[in-house]
N, C-alpha and C positions, 0 to 999 in steps of 0.2 A: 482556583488557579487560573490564569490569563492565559491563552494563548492567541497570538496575531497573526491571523491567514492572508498572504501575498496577494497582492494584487496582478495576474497574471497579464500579460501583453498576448497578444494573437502569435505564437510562431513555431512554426514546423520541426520538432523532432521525430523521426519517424522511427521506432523500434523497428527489430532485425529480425533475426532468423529461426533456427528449431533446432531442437537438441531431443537427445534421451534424457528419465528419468534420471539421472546422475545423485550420485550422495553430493549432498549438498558439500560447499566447499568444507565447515568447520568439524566434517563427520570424514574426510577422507582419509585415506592408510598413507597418503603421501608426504613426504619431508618439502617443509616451506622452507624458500632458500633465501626468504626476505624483499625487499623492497631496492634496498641498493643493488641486486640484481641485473632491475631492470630499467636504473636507474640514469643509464650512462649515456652522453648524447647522441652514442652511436645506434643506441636504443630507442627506450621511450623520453629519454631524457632533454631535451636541445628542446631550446626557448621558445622557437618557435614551429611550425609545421615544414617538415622538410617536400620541398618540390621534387615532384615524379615517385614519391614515396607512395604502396599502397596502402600505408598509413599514414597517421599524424604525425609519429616519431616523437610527440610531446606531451604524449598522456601522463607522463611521470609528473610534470612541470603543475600540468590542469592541476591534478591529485592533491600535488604539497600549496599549490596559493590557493585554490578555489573550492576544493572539495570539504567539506564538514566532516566529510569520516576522517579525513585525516588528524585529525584533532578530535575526534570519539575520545578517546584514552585521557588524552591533558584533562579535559572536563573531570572525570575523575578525582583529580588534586583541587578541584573549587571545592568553595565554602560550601555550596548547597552539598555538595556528594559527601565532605566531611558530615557534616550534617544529618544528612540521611542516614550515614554508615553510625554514627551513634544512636539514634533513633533506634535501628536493627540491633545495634548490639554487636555490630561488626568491629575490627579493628582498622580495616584501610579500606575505601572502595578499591582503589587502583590494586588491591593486593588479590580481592575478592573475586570466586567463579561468578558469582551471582552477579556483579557489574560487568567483569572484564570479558565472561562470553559476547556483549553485543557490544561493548565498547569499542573492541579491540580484536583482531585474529589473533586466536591464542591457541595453538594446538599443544597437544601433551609435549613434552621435554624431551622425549626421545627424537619426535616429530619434527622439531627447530633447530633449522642447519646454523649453521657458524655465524654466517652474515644476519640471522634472523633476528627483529628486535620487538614483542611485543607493546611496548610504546610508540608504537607508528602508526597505531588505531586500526581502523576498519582498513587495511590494507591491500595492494593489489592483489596477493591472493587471497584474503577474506572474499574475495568478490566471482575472482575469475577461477580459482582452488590451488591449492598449492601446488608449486612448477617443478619440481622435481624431476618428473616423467617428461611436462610437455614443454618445456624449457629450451632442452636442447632441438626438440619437436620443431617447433614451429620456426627457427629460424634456418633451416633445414630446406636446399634447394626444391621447389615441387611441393612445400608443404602445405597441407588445404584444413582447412577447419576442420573438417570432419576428424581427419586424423588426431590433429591437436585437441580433440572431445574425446577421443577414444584413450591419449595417456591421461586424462583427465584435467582439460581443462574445463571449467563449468559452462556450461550455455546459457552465457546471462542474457543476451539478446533473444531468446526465446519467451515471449509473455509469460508461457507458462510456466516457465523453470523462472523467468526473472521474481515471475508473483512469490513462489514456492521460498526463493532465496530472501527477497525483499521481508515479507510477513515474519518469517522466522525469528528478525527481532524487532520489525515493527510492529509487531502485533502477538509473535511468541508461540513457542512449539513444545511438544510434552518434555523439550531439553532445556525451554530457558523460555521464562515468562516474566514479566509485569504484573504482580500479583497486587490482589486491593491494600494487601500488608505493605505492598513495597510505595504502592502512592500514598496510604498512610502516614508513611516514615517521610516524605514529600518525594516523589518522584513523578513530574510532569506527568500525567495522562498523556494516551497512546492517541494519536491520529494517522491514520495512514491511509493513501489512495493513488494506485498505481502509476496511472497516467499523468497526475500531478506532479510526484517526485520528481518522475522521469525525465517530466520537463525540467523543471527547475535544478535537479541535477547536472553541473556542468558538463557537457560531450565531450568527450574526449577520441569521437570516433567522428565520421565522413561519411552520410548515406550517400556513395556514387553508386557509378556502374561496377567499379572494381568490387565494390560492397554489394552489390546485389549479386554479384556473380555467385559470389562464395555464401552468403545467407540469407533466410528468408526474410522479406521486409514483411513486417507486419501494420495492420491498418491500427491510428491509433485509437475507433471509435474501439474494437477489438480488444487492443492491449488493458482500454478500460473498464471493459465490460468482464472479463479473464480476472482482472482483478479484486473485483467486486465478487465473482463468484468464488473463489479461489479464497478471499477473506471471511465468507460465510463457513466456507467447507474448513478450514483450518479452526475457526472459533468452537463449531460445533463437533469437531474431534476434540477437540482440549475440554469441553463440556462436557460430553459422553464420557471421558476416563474417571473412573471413581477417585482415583490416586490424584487428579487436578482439581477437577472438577466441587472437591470439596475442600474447606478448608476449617478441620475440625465439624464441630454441629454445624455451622455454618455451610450454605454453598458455596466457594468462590465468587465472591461480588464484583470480581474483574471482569466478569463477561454482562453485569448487568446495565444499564443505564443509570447513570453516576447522576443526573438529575435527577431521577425517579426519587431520590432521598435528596443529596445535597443541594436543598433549594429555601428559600422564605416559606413558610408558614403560612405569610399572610400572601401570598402571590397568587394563590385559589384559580392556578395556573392547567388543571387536571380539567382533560374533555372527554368525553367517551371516542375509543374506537373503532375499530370493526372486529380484533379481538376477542371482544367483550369482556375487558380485566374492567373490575369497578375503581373506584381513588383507594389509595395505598396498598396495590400491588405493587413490589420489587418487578419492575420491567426488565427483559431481557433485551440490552442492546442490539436492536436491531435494523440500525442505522443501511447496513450495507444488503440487508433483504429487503429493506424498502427499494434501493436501487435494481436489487435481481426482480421483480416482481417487474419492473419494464424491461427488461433486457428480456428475460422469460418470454413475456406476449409478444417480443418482436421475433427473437433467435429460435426458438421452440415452444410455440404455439401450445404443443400436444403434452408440454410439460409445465407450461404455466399453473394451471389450476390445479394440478397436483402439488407445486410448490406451494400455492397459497392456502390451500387444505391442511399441509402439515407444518405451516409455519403458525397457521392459526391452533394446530394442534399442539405442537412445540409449548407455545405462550399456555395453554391450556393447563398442558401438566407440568409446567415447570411453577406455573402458581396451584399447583394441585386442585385443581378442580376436575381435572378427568385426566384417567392417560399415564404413561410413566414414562418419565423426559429422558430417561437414556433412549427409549425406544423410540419416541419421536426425533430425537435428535440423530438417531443412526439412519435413520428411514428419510430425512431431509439432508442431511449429508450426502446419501447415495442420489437423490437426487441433484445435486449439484453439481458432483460430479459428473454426474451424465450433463450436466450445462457446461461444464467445464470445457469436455470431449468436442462437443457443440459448436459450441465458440471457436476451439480452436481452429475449427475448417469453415467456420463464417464469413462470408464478406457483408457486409453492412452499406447498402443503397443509402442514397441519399431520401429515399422515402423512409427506410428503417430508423434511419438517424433523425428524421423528423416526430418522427413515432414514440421514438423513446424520450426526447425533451418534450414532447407535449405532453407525454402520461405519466415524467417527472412532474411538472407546471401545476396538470389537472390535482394529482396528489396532494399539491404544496397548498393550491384552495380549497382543499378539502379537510384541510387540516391535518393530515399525517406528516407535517412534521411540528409541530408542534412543540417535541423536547430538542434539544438541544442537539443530542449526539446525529439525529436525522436530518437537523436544516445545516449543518455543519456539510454533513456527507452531502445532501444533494445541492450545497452552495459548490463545493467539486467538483460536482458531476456536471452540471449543469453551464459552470467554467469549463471544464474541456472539450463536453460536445459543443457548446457555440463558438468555440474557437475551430474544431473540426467542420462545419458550419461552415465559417468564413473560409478557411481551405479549399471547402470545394465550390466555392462564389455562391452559395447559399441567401450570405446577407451581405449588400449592396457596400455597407462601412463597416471599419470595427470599432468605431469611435462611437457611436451610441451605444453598440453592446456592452464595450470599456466600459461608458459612463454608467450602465445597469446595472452591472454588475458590481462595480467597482461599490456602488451600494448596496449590492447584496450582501458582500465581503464582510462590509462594516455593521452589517446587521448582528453578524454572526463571529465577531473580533473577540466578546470577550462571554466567556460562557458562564461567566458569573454574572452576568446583566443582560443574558439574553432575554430579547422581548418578541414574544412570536407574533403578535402583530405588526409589529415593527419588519418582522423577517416577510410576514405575508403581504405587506405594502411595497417594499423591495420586489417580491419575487413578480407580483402583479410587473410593474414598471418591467422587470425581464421579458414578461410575456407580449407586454405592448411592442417592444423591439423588437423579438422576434417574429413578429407577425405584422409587422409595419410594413408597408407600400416598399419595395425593391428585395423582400426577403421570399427568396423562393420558394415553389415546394418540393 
């Protein structure tokens, strides 16, 4: 299966603020009152950004032309979804829990106020939670974030709550998964990475002053790093549950590395390494530990080498050579967590940020990434921090780093014809740029 990774331009979104652990929006006890709601121009609705507002007043607008969730659900009624839905043995995607939980905000029937129309996809409250409570809240003389958290509105501008919210169907939670059976039936493979979305997701919000008053901004080297752990820890709970985690005699091979199997024969493509799995081991994707292993040496020091002890322990017993993988997987989860905690009171120097794209760099010559799902993620990662980079004057242009990466992208465009040496001559040319004459340290 193809998938085409953007080419990303250098530009400033800066995530927001903090919240509590909140139920996610599609678990809350509250009545969703729909989308035309909030739809109105006296709302979020009106064409364009109203002046002296201390909002856009047109997030509605962004939503319906620009946003992809909003068209989650139509996808549904395509050929490919028919398609799949007979493969499975279903009768309708668009009818089905199994599509329409991430397609679509869909809460149970009792839950769906009069205006509410599940065909309206990932909608305003699939994101922000249903408005019920904080509805009348928030337009309410005096009223402050905080408070509109408390009747429940979600705190997506919180990295940490956004990762929690974002993952749950980008990547899937022990309520709704992407299983190997469902990309069998043809459902695009999962790719997700925080800081990417977020960019490429249209804003529909203003970091001012009005904006920082009321939330926390967050740094984006942060937002991406939060993600990345936050993507480990969520994989490896859905690993650990016997109820997931298995699928019949079989393991769940949704958590594994989809090249590790689906590749040529004759590609003789398998290097040793540091692991120690020999050729044809089922690999455990472990695309986004490869990125925690530099964020670790930079953010906590004193947690690094215990992460990399049980990640090499992990891979251990999960190909049964020693060890029993629920218990490495519960024992590397707790540690991420504690990364997780870490991070969120982080801030990230422009030495740290140096730190972590070079021992991304040193990695990518050394051959750890090699399969596919790894040069993929660190082609992300390595787009966001030198765009972060160039934010803080780092590197003198962004036109040579454009030009580098913009062949790294193309390295790693179609994952049925990836070529790692291909990706390792790319990634080289990256590193020339960032260490070229006017690139700071």
């Amino acid at each position: 299966m193809k998938r085409s990774l953007l080419v990303f331009a250098f530009a400033l979104v800066v995530p927001q603020a903090h919240g509590q652990s909140n139920a996610l929006p599609y678990k809350s006890p509250h009545q969703s009152v729909g989308v035309v709601s909030c739809g109105s121009t006296l709302c979020h609705g009106s064409i364009r950004p109203v002046p002296g507002s201390n909002v856009l007043q047109s997030e509605y607008v962004t939503w319906t032309r620009l946003d992809k969730h909003a068209r989650a659900y139509a996808i549904l009624h395509s050929a490919q979804s028919k398609k799949i839905a007979r493969n499975l043995g279903i009768k309708s995607a668009h009818e089905e829990r199994l599509c329409v939980d991430c397609h679509a905000h869909a809460p149970a029937q009792p839950l769906r106020g009069e205006r509410f129309r599940v065909d309206d996809g990932v909608s305003c409250e699939g994101c922000h939670g249903p408005a019920q409570r904080w509805l009348p809240v928030h337009v309410e003389r005096g009223a402050t974030h905080a408070r509109n958290i408390e009747h429940g509105l979600f705190p997506a501008e919180d990295a940490v709550q956004r990762a929690r919210l974002c993952l749950s169907c980008h990547l899937g939670n022990r309520d709704r998964l992407v299983t190997h059976r469902l990309m069998g039936a043809g459902h695009p493979r999962l790719s997700f990475e925080l800081d990417t979305f977020t960019t490429v997701e249209p804003a529909h919000f203003n970091v001012d002053n009005d904006y920082a008053k009321r939330k926390r901004l967050w740094d984006g080297v942060q937002v991406w790093a939060i993600g990345q752990a936050m993507a480990v820890s969520q994989t490896l709970e859905l690993l650990g549950d016997p109820k997931i985690g298995r699928d019949g005699f079989f393991p769940e091979l949704v958590f594994f590395d989809c090249h590790a199997c689906h590749r040529s024969m004759k590609s003789g493509r398998w290097a040793p390494r540091a692991d120690g799995l020999g050729p044809g081991v089922p690999r455990l994707n472990d695309s986004n530990l490869l990125m925690v292993r530099q964020i670790a040496k930079v953010a906590a020091p004193d947690l690094a080498a215990r992460i990399g002890s049980a990640t090499t322990q992990l891979h251990q017993s999960v190909s049964q050579k020693s060890g029993d993988p629920m218990h490495a997987a519960s024992e590397l989860r707790e540690l991420m967590n504690a990364l997780i905690a870490r991070l969120a009171q982080r801030t990230f120097s422009a030495a740290d940020l140096r730190a972590i794209v070079q021992g991304l760099l040193d990695d990518g010559r050394a051959g750890a990434y090699r399969d596919y799902s790894g040069a993929e993620q660190a082609t992300l990662a390595i787009g966001s921090l030198s765009n972060f980079m160039f934010q803080r004057g780092m590197l003198k242009s962004a036109a040579p780093a454009n030009r580098a990466l913009a062949r790294l992208q193309a390295s790693v465009a179609d994952d049925e014809n990836f070529k790692p040496d291909q990706f390792q001559a790319a990634l080289k040319q990256v590193d020339n740029v960032l260490h070229a004459p006017g690139a700071k340290p």
